[in-house]
N, C-alpha and C positions, 0 to 999 in steps of 0.2 A: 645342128639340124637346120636344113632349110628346104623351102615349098619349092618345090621341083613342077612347077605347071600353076596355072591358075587355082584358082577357090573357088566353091560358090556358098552362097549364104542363101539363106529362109527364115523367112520368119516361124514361130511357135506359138500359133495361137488357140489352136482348136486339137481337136484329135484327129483330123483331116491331115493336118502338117507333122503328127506326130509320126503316121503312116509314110511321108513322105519325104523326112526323114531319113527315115529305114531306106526306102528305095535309094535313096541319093547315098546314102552310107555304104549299100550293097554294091551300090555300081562304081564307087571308087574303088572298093576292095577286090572287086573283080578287074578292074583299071589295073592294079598294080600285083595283081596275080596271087592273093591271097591263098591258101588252102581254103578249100571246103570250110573248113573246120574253123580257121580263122577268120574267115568272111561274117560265120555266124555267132563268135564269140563280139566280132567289132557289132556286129548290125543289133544283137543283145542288151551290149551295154549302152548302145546309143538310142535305144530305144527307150532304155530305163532312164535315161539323164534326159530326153526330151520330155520325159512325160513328168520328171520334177521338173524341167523351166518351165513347164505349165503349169502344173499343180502347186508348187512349194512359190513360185518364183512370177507368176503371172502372166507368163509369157516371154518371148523372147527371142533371141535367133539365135542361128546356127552355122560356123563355118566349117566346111569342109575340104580338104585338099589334099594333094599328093607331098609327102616331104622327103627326101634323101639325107641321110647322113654319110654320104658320101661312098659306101658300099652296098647300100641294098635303100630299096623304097618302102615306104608305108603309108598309111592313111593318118592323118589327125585330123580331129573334128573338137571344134569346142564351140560351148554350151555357154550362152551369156543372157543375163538377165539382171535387172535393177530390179527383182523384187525385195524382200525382206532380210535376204541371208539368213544365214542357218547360226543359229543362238547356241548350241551346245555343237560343236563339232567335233569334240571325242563322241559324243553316243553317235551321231550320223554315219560316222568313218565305222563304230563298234560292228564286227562280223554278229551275222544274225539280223541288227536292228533295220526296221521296215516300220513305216508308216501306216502298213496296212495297205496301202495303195501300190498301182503300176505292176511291174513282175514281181515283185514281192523280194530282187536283188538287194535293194538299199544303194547307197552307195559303193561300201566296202564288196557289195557282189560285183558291182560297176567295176572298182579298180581293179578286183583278181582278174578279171574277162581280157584285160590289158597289159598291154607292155609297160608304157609312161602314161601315170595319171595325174595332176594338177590341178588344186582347188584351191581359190582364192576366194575367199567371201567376208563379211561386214557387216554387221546387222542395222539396218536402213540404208545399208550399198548396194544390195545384191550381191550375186553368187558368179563366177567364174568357172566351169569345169573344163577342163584342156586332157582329148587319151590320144594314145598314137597307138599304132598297133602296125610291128612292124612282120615284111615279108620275109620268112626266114627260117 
């Protein structure tokens, strides 16, 4: 896989940027011709992984961009933060488990919404989330 076009990043501080986000998330996927359907499964779980690098993770940014693997495009957007990382990540990944917070996806809703999903975390490193979601 590789980024086919530029990137842009945002920071994640507030629920202002969490909103914007979304807009920036939406207009890639509309950039590389998503269905309906896909646009609102990517703009879903990026909305749910902004609102943990807020919430879980203290803030943070965000990249997003166009990637090709060589026969079709997609969006990936990843989620970075030096907060605390996530201490149990079998229960985080567990279907069902929710904080109680944000849409209530968890992560595990995060990755079903997606094609390729990627979490790298450490506890006092922070957390890594990488999805792509591809045209097709």
């Amino acid at each position: 896989m590789t980024a086919a076009g530029g990137s842009e990043e945002l920071p994640v501080r507030g629920d202002d940027d969490v909103v914007r986000v979304r807009q920036l998330v939406r207009g890639y996927a509309q950039r590389v011709k998503l269905s309906l359907v896909n646009q609102t499964k990517l703009v879903t779980a990026a909305s749910e992984l902004a609102r943990n690098t807020l919430v879980y993770g203290g803030g943070g940014v965000v990249r997003v961009q166009v990637v090709t693997d060589g026969r079709k495009e997609g969006v990936r957007v990843v989620f970075h933060d030096d907060g605390p990382g996530i201490p149990d990540l079998t229960l985080a990944l567990a279907d069902g488990w929710s904080s109680g917070s944000g849409l209530g996806l968890g992560l595990s809703g995060s990755r079903r919404l997606v094609d390729e999903f990627d979490l790298d975390t450490e506890v006092g490193r922070g957390t890594t989330v990488s999805v792509v979601k591809w045209r097709g």
